[in-house]
C-alpha positions in Angstrom: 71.2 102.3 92.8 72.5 103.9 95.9 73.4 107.4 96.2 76.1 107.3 98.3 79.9 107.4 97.5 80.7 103.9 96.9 84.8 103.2 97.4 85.9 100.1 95.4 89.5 98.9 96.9 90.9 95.8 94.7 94.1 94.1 95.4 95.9 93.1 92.4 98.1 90.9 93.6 100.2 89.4 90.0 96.5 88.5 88.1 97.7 89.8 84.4 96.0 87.1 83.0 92.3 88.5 81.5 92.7 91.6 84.0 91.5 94.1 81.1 88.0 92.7 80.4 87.4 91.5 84.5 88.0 95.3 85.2 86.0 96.6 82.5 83.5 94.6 83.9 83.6 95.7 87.3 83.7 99.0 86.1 80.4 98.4 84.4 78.8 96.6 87.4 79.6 99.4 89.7 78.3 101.6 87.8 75.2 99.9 87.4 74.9 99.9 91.5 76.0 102.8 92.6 75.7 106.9 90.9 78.7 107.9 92.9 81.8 106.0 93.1 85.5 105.6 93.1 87.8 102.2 92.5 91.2 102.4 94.0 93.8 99.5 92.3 96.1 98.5 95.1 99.2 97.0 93.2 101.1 94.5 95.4 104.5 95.2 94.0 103.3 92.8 90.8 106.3 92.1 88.4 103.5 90.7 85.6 102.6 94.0 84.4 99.0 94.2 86.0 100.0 97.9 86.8 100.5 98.7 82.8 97.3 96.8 82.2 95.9 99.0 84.6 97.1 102.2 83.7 95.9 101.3 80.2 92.1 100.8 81.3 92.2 104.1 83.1 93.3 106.1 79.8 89.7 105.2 78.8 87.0 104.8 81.9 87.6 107.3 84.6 87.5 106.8 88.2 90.1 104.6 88.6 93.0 105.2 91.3 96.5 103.1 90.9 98.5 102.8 94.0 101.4 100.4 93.7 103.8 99.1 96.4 107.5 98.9 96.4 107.3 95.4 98.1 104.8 92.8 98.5 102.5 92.3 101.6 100.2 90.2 103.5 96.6 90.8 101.5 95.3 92.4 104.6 97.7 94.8 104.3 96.9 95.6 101.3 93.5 96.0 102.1 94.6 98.6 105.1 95.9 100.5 102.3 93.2 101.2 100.3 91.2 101.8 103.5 93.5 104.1 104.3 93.3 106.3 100.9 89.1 105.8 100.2 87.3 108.4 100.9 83.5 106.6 100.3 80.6 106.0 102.8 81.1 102.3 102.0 84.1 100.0 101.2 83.9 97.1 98.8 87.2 94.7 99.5 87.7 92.7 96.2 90.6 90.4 95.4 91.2 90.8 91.4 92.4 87.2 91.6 89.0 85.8 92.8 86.4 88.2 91.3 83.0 87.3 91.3 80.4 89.7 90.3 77.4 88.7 91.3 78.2 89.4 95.3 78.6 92.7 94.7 75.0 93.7 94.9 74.1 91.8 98.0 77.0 92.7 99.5 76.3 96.4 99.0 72.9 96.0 99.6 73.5 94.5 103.0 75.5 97.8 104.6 73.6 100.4 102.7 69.7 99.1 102.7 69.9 96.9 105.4 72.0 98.7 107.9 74.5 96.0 108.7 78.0 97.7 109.3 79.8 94.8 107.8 79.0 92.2 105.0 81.0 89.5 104.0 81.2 86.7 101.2 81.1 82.5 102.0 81.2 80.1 99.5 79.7 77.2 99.4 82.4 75.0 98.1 85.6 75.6 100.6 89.1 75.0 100.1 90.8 71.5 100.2 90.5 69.4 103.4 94.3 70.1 104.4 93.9 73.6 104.3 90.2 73.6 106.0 91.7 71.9 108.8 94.4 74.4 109.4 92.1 77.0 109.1 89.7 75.4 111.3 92.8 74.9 114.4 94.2 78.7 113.5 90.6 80.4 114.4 89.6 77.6 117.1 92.8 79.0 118.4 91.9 82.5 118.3 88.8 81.7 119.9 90.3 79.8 123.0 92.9 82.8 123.1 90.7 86.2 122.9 87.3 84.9 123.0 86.3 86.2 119.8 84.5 83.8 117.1 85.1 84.6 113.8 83.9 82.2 111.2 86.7 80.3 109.1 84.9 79.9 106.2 84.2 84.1 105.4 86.2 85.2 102.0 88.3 88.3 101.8 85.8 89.8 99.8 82.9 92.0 101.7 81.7 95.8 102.3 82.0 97.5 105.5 80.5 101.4 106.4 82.9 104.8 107.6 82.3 103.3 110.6 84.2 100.4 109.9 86.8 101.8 108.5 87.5 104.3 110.6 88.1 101.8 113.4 90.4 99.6 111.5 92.6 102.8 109.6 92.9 104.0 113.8 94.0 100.8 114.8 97.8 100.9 114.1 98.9 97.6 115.0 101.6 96.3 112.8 100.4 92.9 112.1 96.7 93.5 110.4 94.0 91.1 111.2 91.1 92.2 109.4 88.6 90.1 110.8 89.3 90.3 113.9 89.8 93.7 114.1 86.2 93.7 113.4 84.9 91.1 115.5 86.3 92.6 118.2 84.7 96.3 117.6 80.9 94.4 118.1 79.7 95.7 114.8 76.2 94.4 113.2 77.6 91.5 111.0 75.7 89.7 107.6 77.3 86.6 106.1 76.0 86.5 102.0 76.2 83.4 100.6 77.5 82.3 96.9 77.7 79.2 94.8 81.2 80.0 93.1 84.1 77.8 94.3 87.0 78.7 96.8 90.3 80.7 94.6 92.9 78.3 94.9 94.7 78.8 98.0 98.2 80.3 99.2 100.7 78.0 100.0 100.1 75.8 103.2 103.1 76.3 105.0 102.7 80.5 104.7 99.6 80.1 106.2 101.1 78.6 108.8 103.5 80.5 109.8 101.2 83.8 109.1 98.7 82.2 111.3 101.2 81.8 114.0 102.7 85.6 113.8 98.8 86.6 114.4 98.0 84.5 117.1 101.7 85.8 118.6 100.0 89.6 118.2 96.9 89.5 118.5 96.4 88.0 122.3 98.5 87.9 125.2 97.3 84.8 126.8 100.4 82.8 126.1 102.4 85.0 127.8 99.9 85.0 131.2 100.1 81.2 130.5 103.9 81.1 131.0 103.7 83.5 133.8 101.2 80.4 135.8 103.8 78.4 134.2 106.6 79.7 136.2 104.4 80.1 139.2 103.7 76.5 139.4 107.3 75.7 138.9 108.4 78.2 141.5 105.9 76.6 144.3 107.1 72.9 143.3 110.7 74.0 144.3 109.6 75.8 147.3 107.7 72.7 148.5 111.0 70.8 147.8 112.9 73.0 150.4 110.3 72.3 153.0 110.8 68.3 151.8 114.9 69.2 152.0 114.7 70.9 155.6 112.7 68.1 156.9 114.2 65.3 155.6 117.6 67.0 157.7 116.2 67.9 160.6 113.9 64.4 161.0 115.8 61.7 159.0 119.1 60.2 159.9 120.1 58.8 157.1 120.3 61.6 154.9 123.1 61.4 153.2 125.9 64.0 153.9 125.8 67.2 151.5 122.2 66.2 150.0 120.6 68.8 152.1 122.5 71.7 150.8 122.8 70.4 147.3 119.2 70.2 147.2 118.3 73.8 149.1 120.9 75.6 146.3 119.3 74.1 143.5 115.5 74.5 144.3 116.2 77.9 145.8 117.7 79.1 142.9 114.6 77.5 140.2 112.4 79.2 142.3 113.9 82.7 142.3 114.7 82.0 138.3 110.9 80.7 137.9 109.8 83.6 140.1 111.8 86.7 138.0 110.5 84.3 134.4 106.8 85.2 135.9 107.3 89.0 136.6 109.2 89.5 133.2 106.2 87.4 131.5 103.7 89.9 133.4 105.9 93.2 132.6 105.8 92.1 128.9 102.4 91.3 128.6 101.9 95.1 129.5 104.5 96.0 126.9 102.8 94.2 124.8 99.5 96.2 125.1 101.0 99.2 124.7 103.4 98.9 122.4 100.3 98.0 119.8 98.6 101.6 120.5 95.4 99.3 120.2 92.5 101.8 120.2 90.9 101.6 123.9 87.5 101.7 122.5 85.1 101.1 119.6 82.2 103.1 118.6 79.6 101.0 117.1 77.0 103.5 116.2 77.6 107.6 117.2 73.8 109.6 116.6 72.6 113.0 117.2 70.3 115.9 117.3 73.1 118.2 117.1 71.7 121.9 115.4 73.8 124.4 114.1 73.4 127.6 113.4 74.6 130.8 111.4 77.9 132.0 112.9 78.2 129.2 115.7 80.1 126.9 113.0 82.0 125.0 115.7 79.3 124.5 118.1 77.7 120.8 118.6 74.5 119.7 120.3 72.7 123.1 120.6 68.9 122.8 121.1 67.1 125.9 120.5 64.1 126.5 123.2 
């Protein structure tokens, strides 16, 4: 049992069904793990009446925090919230949905014995093919793009440390990416492994078009590929008014008017491809600050800092 203050954030996401007796029973396994804790419900604008359910397991075990949104949003949204209102050491992220109990104590154990910053849950039995090879394309994607390699197969569920947290709650980009948010901040990483099977997964074409939004904000490599693009472009059209200007002054058969039809229209695609590259380049700065992305990340901060009676605000003070 851990003595630190254990923050338990659960997305209930429309999971009526049997939500009583699996929150009585996380209730009882945290409080089997850990002497100090809170559990913060984060309500995803259910209309199945989880949040009554709720409500009516807090009038009798204490401890319990409701927070319920006016709209539904993407899960790691959801998450962000609960980050954002926990005020433990350590973070549990549990999906009420797909609750397995028996990660919970080597998840825990991971960030608060072992000292990895984050822990996260893989399952042994994945999702179906269809979806695994979505997956699979999305994150190869990310990889190619930002150079980060995240692992597919990791489940929502996992702990991270104040460390952690803090650097995803600063990060204020508008599109949430969990896992790459923390992939990205090089923080000491343990994968725990279960038996139970995959939750049944959200619908295909969602994915999709989530995974394309993220790609979209998460990297701008596309837009320094379309900038090349243009470049490219631009040059082909140049080296067409050279072919134009010599064909005229060393051919005689050229026919009458080709020369100038040809000089207009590659002179123009090769300004319009030139100002496309600049406006690609201008908005791939826009695009950096516009996210107010953090410009670094702390991965471990330690001291010998002393303080003393009636120097409060003073730091890092040795005595000799």
């Amino acid at each position: 049992m851990t003595n630190s203050l254990i923050s338990v954030i659960c997305v209930c996401d429309d999971c009526h069904d049997g939500l009583e007796s699996r929150l009585t029973g996380l209730m009882d396994e945290v409080a089997r793990l850990a002497r100090f804790y809170e559990v913060l419900i984060i309500d995803n604008a259910g209309r199945d009446g989880s949040a009554d359910t709720v409500k009516r397991v807090m009038r009798k075990r204490k401890g319990i925090r409701l927070i319920s949104l006016a709209e539904a949003q993407p899960l790691d949204v959801v998450f962000r919230v609960g980050l954002e209102h926990c005020i433990g050491d350590y973070a549990l992220l549990l999906d009420l949905r797909d609750l397995y109990l028996p990660a919970l104590a080597p998840l825990l154990r991971a960030c608060t014995d072992e000292g990895y910053d984050i822990a996260r849950l893989k399952r042994s039995v994945g999702e179906p093919l269809l979806h695994r090879w979505a997956s699979a394309a999305f994150y190869r994607c990310i990889r190619v793009l930002t150079g980060q390699d995240i692992d597919g197969g990791l489940s929502s569920a996992g702990c991270m440390n104040r460390n952690v947290i803090n650097a995803l709650i600063n990060n204020k980009d508008r599109i949430t990416f969990l896992k790459y948010r923390e992939s990205q901040a090089g923080h000491r990483q343990k994968t725990v492994f279960c038996d139970a099977p995959a939750p049944r997964p959200r619908c295909l074409l969602w994915r999709i078009g989530s995974g394309v939004e993220r790609i979209i904000a998460t990297s701008d490599a596309l837009l320094h590929a379309c900038a090349g693009l243009s470049l490219t472009v631009s040059l082909v059209n140049f080296l067409y008014i050279v072919f134009s200007l010599g064909s005229w002054l060393f051919e005689e058969s050229v026919v009458k008017g080709w020369t100038s039809l040809s000089l207009t229209t590659s002179f123009m695609f090769m300004t319009l491809f030139l100002i496309l590259a600049v406006m690609c380049e201008y908005l791939s700065v826009i695009f950096k600050e516009t996210k107010k992305s953090p410009l670094y990340y702390i991965a471990e901060d330690v001291d010998s800092s002393c303080l003393f009676e009636g120097m409060d605000d003073t730091k890092n003070i040795v005595q000799s």
